[in-house]
C-alpha positions as a printed NumPy array, in Angstrom:
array([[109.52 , 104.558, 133.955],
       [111.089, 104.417, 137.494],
       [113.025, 106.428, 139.522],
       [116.21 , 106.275, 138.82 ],
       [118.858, 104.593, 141.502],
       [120.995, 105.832, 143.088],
       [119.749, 109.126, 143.571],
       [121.421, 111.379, 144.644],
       [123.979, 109.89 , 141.944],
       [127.835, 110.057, 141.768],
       [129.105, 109.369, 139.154],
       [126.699, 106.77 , 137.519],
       [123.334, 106.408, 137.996],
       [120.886, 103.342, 136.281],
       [117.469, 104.212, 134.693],
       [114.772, 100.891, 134.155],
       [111.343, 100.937, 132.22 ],
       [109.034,  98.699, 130.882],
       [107.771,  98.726, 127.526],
       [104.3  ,  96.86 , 127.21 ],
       [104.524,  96.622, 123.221],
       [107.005,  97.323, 120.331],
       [107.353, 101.217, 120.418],
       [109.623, 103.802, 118.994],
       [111.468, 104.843, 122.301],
       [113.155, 107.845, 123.15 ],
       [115.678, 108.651, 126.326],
       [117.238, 112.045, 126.931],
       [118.709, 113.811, 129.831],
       [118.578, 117.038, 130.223],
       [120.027, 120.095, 132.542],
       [117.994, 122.631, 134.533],
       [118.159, 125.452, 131.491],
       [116.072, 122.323, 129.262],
       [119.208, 121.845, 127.484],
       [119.96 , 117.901, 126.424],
       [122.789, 116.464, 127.394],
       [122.663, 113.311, 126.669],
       [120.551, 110.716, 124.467],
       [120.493, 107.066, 125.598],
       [117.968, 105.323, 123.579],
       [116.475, 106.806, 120.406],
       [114.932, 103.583, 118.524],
       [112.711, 101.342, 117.927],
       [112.252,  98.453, 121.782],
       [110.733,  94.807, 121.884],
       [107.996,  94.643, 124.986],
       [110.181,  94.285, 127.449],
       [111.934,  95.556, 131.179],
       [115.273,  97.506, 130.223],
       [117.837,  99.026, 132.623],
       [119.999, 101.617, 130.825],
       [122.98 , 102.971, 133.212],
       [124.142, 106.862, 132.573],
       [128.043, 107.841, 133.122],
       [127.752, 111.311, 134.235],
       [131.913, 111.551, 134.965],
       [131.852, 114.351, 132.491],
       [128.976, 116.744, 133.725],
       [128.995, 119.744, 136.81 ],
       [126.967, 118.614, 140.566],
       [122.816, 119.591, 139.263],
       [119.979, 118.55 , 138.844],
       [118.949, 116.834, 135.65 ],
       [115.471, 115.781, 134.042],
       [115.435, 112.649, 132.227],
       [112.497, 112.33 , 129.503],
       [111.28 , 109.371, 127.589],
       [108.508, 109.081, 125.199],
       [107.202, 105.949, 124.277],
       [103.853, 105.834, 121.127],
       [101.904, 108.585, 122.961],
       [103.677, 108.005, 126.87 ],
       [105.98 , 110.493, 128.009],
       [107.377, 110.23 , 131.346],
       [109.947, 112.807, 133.319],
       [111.827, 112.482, 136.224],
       [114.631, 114.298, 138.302],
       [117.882, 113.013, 139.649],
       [120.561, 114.808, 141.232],
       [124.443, 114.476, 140.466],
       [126.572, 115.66 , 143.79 ],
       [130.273, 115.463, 143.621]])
């Protein structure tokens, strides 16, 4: 997974990863109290390089943790949102 861009973010930001074989893969957001937000990929991915852009028009200026887990990878990054 790579860092997401832009970041800091306002009010969409675009998250990319690569998937090296067909995996059940899972995408959530979360805030800074670990609660989710937002799910943008729960299913099953061909190999592949996917972008995936998040809409966060709706949501306070924070700091958020997005989390995927692909087979046995899990991955987490931070982004900021500044309005």
């Amino acid at each position: 997974m790579f860092q997401n861009y832009p970041n800091p973010f306002n009010p969409s930001t675009t998250l990319s990863f690569v998937i090296s074989q067909l995996s059940f893969i899972s995408l959530k957001i979360y805030n800074v109290l670990g609660q989710e937000v937002a799910t943008l990929i729960e299913g099953e991915k061909a190999p592949g390089y996917y972008e995936i852009e998040w809409n966060a028009d709706n949501m306070p200026t924070g700091v958020y943790v997005y989390k995927i887990m692909a087979g046995n990878f899990t991955d987490v990054k931070r982004m900021i949102l500044i309005r």
